[in-house]
C-alpha positions in Angstrom: -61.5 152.1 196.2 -60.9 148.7 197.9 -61.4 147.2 194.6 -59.1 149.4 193.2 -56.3 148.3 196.1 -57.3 144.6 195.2 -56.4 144.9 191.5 -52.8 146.7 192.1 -51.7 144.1 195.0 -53.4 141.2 191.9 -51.1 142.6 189.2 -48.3 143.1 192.1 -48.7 139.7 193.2 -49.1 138.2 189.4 -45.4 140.5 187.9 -43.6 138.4 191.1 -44.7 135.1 190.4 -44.0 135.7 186.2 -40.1 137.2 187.5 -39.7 134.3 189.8 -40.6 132.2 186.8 -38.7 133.5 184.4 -35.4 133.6 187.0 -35.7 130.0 187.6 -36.0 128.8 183.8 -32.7 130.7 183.2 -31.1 129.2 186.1 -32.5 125.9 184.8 -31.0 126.4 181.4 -27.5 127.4 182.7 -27.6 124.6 185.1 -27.8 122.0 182.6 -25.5 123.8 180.3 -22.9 124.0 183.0 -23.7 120.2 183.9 -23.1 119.0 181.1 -19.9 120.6 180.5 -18.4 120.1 183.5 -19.4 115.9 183.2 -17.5 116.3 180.1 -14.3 117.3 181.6 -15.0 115.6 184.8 -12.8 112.3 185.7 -15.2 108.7 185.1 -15.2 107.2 188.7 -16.6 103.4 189.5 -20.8 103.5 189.5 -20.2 101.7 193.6 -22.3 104.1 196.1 -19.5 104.7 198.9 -18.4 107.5 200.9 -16.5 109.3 198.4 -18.6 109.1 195.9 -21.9 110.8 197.4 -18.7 113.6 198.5 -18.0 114.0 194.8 -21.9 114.1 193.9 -22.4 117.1 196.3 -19.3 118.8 195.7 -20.6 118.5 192.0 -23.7 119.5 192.1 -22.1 122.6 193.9 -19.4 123.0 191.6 -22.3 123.2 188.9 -24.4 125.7 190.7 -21.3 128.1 191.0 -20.7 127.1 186.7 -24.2 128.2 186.3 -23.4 131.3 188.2 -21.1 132.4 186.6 -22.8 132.1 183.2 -25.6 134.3 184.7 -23.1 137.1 185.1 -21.5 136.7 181.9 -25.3 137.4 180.1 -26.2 140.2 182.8 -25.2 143.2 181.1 -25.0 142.1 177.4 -29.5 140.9 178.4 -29.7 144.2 180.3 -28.6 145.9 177.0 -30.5 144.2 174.6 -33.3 144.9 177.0 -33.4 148.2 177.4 -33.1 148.4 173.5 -35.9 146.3 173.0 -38.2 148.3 175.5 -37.3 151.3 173.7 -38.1 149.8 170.1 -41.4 148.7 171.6 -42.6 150.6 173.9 -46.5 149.6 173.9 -45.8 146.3 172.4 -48.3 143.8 174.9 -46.2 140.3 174.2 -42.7 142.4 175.9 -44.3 143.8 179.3 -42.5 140.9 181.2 -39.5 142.5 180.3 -39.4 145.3 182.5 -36.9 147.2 185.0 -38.2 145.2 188.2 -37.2 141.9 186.3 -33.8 143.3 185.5 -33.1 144.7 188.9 -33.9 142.0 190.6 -31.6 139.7 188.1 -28.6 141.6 189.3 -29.2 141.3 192.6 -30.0 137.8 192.4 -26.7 137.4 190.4 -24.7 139.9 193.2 -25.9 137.3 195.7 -25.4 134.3 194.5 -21.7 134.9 193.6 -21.3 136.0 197.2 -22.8 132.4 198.0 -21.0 130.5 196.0 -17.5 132.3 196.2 -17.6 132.5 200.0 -19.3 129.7 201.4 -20.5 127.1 198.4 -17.0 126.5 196.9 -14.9 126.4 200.0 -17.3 123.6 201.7 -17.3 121.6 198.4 -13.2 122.3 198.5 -13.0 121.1 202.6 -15.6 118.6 202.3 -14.3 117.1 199.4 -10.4 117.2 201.3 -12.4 116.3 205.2 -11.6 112.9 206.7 -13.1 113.4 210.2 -11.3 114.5 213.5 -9.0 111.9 214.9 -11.0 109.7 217.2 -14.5 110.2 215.8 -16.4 108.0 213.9 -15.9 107.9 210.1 -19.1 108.7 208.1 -20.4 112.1 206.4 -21.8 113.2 209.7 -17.5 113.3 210.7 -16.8 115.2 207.5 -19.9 117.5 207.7 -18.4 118.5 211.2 -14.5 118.8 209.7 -15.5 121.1 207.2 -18.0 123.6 209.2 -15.3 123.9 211.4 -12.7 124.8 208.8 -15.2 127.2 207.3 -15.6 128.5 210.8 -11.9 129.3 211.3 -11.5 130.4 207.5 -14.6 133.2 208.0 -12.7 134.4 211.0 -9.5 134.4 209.6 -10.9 136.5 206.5 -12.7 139.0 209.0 -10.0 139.6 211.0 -7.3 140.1 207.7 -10.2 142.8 206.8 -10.8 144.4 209.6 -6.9 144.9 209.9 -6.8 146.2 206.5 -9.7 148.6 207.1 -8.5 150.2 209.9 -5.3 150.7 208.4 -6.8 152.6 205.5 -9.5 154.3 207.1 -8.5 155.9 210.7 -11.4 158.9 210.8 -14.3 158.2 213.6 -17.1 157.1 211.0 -14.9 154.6 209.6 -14.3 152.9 213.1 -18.0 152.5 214.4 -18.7 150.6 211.1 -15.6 148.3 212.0 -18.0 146.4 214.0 -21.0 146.4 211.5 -20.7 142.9 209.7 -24.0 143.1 207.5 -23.5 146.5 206.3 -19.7 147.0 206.0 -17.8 144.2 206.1 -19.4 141.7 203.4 -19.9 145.2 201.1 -16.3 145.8 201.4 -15.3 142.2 201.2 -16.9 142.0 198.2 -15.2 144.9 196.8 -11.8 144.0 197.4 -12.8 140.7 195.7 -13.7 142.5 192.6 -11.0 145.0 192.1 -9.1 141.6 192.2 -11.0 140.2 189.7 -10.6 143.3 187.9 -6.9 142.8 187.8 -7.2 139.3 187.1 -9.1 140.6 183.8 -6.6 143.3 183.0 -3.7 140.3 183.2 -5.4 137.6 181.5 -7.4 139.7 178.9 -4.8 141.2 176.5 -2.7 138.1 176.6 -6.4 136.1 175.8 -6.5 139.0 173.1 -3.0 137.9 171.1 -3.3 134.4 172.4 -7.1 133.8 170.3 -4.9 134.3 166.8 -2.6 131.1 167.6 -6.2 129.5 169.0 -8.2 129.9 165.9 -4.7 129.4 163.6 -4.9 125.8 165.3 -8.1 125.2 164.9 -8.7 126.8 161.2 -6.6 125.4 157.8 -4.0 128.0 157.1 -3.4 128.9 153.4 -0.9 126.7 151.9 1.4 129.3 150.9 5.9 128.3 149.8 4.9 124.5 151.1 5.1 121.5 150.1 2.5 119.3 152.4 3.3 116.3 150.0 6.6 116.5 150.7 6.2 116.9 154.8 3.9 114.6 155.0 6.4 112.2 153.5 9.3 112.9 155.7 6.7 112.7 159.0 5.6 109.6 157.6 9.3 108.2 157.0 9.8 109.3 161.1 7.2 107.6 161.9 8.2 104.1 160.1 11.8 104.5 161.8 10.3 105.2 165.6 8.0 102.4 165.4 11.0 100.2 164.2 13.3 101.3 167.1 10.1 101.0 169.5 9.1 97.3 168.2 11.7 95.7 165.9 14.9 97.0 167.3 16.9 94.1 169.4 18.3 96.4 171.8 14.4 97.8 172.4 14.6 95.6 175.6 17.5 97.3 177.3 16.0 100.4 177.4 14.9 102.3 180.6 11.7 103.0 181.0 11.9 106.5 181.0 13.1 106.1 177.5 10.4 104.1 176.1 8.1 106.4 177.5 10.3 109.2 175.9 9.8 107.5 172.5 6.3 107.2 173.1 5.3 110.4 173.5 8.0 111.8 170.6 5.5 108.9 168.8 2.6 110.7 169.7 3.8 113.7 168.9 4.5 113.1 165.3 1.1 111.4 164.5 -0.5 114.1 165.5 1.6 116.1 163.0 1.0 113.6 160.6 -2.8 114.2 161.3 -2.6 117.7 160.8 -0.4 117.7 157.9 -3.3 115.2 156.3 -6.3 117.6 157.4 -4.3 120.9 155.8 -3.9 118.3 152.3 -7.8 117.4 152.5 -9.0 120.8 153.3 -11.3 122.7 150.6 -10.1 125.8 148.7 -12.5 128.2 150.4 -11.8 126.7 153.6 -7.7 127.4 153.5 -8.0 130.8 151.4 -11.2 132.3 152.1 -12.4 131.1 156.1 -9.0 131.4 157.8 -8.7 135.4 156.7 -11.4 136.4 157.1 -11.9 134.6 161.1 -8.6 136.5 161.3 -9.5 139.8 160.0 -12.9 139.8 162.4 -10.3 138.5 165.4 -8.4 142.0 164.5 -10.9 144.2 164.0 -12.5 143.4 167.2 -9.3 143.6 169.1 -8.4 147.1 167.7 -11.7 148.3 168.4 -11.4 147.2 171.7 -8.4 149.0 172.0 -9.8 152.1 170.2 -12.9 152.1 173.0 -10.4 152.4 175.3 -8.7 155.5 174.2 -11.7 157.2 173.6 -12.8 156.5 177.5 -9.5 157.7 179.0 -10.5 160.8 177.0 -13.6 160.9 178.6 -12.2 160.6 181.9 -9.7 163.2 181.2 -12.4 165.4 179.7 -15.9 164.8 181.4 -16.6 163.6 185.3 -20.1 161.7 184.1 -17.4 159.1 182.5 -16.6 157.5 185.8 -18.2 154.5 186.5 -19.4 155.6 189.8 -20.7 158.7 188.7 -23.4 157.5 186.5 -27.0 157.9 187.7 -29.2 155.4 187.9 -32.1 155.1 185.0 -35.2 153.2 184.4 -34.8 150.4 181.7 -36.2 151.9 178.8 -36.7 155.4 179.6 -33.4 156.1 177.5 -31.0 155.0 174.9 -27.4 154.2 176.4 -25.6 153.8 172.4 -25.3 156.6 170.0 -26.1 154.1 167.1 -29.2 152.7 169.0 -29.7 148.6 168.4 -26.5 148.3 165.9 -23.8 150.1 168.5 -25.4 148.0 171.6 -25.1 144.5 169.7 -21.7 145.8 168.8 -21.0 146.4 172.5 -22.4 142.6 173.4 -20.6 140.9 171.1 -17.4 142.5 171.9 -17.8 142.0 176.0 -18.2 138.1 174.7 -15.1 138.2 172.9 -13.5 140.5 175.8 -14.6 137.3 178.4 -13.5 134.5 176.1 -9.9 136.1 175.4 -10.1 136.2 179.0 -10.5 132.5 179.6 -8.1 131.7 176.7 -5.3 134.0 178.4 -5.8 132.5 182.1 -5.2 129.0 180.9 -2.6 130.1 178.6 -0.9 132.0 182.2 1.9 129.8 183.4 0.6 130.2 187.0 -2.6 128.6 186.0 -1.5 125.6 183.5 -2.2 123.2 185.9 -6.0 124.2 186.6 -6.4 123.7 182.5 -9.3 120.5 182.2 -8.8 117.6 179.9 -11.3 116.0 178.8 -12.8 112.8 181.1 -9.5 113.0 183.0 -10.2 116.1 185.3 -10.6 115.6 189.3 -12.6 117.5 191.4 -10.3 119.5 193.1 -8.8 121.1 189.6 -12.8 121.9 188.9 -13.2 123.4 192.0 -10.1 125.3 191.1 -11.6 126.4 187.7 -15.2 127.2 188.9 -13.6 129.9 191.2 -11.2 131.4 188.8 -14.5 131.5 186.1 -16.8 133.1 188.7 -14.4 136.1 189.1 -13.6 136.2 186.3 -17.3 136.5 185.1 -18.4 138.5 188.2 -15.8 141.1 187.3 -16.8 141.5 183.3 -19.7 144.0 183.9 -17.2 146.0 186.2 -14.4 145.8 183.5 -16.8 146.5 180.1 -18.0 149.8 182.7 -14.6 151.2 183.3 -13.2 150.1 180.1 -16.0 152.4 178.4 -17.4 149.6 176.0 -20.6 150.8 176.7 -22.0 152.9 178.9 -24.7 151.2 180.8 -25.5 151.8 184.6 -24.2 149.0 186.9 -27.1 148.1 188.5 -27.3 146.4 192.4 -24.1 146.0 194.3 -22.0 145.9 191.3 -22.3 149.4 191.0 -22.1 150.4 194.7 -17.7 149.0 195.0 -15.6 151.6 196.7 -12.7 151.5 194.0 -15.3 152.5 191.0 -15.5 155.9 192.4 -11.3 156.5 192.6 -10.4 158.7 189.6 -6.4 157.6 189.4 -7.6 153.7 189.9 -10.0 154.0 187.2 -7.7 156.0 184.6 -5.1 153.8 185.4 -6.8 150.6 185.0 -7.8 152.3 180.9 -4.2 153.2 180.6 -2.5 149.8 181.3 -5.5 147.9 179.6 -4.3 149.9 176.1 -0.8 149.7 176.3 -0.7 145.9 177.6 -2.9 145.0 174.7 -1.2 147.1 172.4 2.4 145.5 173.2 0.9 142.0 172.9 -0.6 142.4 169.8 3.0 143.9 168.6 5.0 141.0 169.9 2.6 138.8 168.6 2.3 140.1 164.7 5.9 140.1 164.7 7.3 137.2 166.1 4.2 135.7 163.5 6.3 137.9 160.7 9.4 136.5 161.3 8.7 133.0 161.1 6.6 133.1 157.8 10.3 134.9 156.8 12.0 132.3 158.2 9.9 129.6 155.8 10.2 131.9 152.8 13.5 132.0 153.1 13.9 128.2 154.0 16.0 129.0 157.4 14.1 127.1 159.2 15.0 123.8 158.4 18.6 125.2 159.6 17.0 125.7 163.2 18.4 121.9 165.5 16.7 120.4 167.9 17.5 120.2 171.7 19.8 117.1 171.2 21.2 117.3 167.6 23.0 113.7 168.2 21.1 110.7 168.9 23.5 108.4 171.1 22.0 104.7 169.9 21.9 105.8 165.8 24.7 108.2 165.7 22.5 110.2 163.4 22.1 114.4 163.5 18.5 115.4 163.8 17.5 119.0 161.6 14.3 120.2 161.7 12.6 116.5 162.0 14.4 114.4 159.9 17.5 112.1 160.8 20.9 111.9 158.6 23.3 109.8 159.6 26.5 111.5 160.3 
């Protein structure tokens, strides 16, 4: 019997060590993925060891903890998934018995407190720290901005607990609901947490349809569009020709050194500007058949079908909500990982389901940077500072934290939220839920409408040849006295 006791707390013992193994070489491999793209983006400082630049070092290293994060929740549900499906398919297979429901579980709690971390205490201190110069009167040094920035985290936790402890006991005014007031472990981070994620969950249902109609333009830049009613000789001749006569007026042009400097650097980046549709022009010319008339459509045709399946998913969950109580998102039970089959179609319909809530996360991305609010979070490459990273890490992390909650209510697929993320207050309001479906389909659907067509009319508009009667901003150029339509100059 005591032998028997010693083996189970052995193979107990031995399954924690193998999930604590296989936790940290994930985390390893996202933190070096997210290193190395946010050193990509990140601004080139001087190599001198000062003050600042061990505050940038820790604020990046932090910065790429919260990156790696956030990849972690991005590949919960979609490993959960393939998980479960592969547990199913091989159920006595010896080489898979790592990948169980303990390692799983433990993931999402792992990933449910580590975004807690990071969004609530990791990326605010690298945010003051970074912004901390030491109290007036103190000593300059680390130790002075350590200090600064506890003490603004101090006044920022109590600001954020008193805001929610307002809020609660506005909403809830029975007697349950006021003794946990004054529970912080149990109620307020919980509920914290939850109001964080419905707003990520907005943030989603904003950036995500305009990501959706935005990804066309996105891969249309990216991909050689069929030569169809052009002429690229012809363009690239005329672009050439404005390129001759702005380098003339930049360089050769006596009068070049009365100009203001606001107008040079006007001309400069009208310069820039055409080169790069020069460039363009050139890669459309040198680009294979295949590439222009076989690649671009069909990129385009997957980009559709996935959107309007999206869309379709959608309408058959508000259905489901309409029609069956199970569909809620709170109302699913929790089951063992691989006990059951989540997907009608088995292993096809659940890699269908992953690959859509990747495209679902990277429309949303596209679409936030593509937001007018956020424009000026967008990173350039070797020319981003730390605040603006900061900035993006946080906008990326709710993003991310809130795709598991979004594919759940949206109905892409129908796997339990495990951990915390299953246990938010909002999940488990009928009217929220519906009405989070409903806007989701007809803010996607109006997108994509405004998007075809306004694509419609100006392949018209070239057909037709009406748009070389479109003018510029200012049709007369002062110094030449020449009219400028659609590019080129004539003099008048």
């Amino acid at each position: 019997m005591e032998e028997d006791d010693v083996s189970i707390r052995e193979q107990n013992f031995h399954s924690q060590v193998r999930e604590y193994i296989i936790c940290f070489l994930i985390f390893a491999v996202l933190y070096i993925v997210s290193y190395c793209i946010i050193t990509r983006y990140k601004r080139k400082t001087d190599d001198q060891e000062d003050e600042d630049a061990v505050v940038n070092r820790i604020s990046l290293y932090l910065c790429t903890f919260t990156l790696a994060v956030s990849g972690g929740a991005v590949f919960l549900l979609p490993f959960s998934i393939i998980s479960n499906e592969i547990l199913l398919s091989f159920p006595k297979n010896y080489y898979i018995q790592w990948l169980n429901g303990s390692l799983i579980h433990g993931l999402w709690n792992l990933v449910s407190l580590s975004s807690n971390l990071c969004l609530f205490v990791l990326m605010p201190f690298a945010y003051f720290f970074l912004e901390s110069e030491g109290f007036a009167g103190s000593k300059k040094g680390i130790r002075a901005r350590v200090l600064e920035t506890f003490v603004m985290l101090f006044l920022l936790g109590l600001l954020i607990l008193g805001i929610v402890w307002v809020a609660s006991a506005l909403i809830d005014n029975d007697a349950a609901s006021m003794e946990s007031l004054y529970d912080l472990w149990e109620f307020y981070l919980p509920y914290l947490y939850s109001c964080i994620s419905l707003m990520g969950g907005l943030l989603l249902l904003m950036c995500t349809p305009v990501g959706l109609s935005r990804m066309f333009t996105v891969m249309g830049q990216l991909l050689v569009k069929p030569t169809i009613l052009e002429d690229l000789d012809e363009q690239i001749y005329c672009i050439h020709f404005q390129e001759q006569a702005l380098l003339r007026r930049l360089n050769g042009s006596p009068s070049s050194s009365t100009l203001q400097g606001g107008s040079v650097h006007h001309r400069n980046k009208e310069l820039d500007s055409v080169r790069s549709q020069r460039n363009k022009l050139e890669r459309r010319k040198k680009a294979s058949a295949w590439e222009k008339n076989l690649l671009y459509p069909i990129v385009m045709l997957i980009l559709l079908t996935g959107t309007t399946l999206s869309v379709l998913l959608v309408a058959l969950n508000i259905l489901y909500l309409l029609v069956d109580e199970t569909a809620m998102p709170k109302g699913s039970k929790d089951q063992g990982i691989g006990n059951t089959s989540l997907s009608t179609f088995g292993v096809v319909q659940a890699v269908v389901e992953i690959i859509l809530m990747f495209y679902l996360m990277v429309s949303s991305v596209v679409g936030f940077y593509s937001l007018r609010v956020f424009q000026s979070l967008t990173p350039r490459k070797d020319d981003t500072t730390m605040t603006t990273i900061i900035g993006c890490c946080v906008s990326i992390l709710v993003l991310s934290s809130a795709l598991p909650v979004m594919s759940r209510t949206l109905g892409i697929t129908r796997f339990d939220l495990l951990g915390d993320f299953g246990r938010f207050n909002w999940l488990g309001n009928f009217y929220i839920v519906l009405s989070y479906n409903l806007l989701f389909a007809v803010v996607t659907t109006l997108c994509l409408i405004r998007k075809f067509t306004s694509a419609v009319r100006e392949e018209l508009l070239k057909a037709l040849g009406l748009d070389k009667l479109q003018l510029s901003n200012s049709p007369t150029d002062p110094e030449s006295g020449k009219l400028a339509v659609n590019g080129h100059q004539k003099t008048l």
